[in-house]
C-alpha positions in Angstrom: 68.1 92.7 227.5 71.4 93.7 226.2 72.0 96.6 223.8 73.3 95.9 220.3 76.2 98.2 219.7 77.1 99.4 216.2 79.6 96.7 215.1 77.1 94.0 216.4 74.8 95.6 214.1 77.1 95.7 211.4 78.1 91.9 212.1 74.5 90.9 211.6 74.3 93.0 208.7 77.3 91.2 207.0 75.9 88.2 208.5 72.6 88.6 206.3 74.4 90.0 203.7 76.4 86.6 203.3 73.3 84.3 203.8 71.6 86.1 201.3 74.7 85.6 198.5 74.5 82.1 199.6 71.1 81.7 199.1 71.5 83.2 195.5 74.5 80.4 194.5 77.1 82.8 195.1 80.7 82.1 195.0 81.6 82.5 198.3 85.5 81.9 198.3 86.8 85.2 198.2 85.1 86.5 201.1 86.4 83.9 203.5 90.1 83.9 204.9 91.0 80.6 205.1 94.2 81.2 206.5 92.6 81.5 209.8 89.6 78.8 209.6 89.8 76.5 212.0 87.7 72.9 211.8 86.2 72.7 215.6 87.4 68.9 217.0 90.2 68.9 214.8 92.5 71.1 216.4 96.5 70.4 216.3 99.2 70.0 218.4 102.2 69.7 216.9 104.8 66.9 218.6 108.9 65.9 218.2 109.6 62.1 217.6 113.0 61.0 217.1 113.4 58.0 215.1 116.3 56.1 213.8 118.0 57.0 210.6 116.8 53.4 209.1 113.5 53.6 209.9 113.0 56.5 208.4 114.3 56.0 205.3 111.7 53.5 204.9 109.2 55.6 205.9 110.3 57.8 203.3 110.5 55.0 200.5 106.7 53.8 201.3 105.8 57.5 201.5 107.4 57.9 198.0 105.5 54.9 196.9 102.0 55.6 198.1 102.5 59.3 196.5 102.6 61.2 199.9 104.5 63.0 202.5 106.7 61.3 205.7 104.4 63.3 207.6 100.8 62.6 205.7 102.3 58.6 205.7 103.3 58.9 209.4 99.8 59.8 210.5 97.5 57.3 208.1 99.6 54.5 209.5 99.3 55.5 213.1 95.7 56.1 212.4 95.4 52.9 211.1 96.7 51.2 213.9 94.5 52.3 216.5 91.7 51.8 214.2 92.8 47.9 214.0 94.1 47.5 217.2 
């Protein structure tokens, strides 16, 4: 059986610590650094495209219209496409 060293000790501690303020309806924000969170299976990798001037301006005007970014726009309709295709 392995030995728990002190900062395995002190992990569980915080551990507990945090399941009990979540328990009690605590506000739990300010103790997490979200900055660093990570959401396992939706890891990124980011990628270069070069596209043509034109197209992209119109990528930019339907962004504009929908209320979102060349980026957020350039992923819902890739998304959508393999969703349909």
């Amino acid at each position: 059986m392995k030995k728990k060293t002190a900062t395995s000790r002190g992990r569980a501690r915080a551990a507990e610590s945090l399941d009990a303020m979540h328990d009690a309806g605590v506000d739990l924000s300010a103790q997490l650094d979200l900055g660093s969170a990570r959401r396992p299976g939706r890891e990124v990798q980011r990628v270069n495209v070069d596209f043509p001037v034109e197209l992209l301006q119109e990528i930019d005007r339907r962004a504009r219209r929908l209320g979102v970014t060349r980026q957020a726009f350039i992923k819902i309709r890739i998304a959508d496409s393999l969703e349909h295709s």
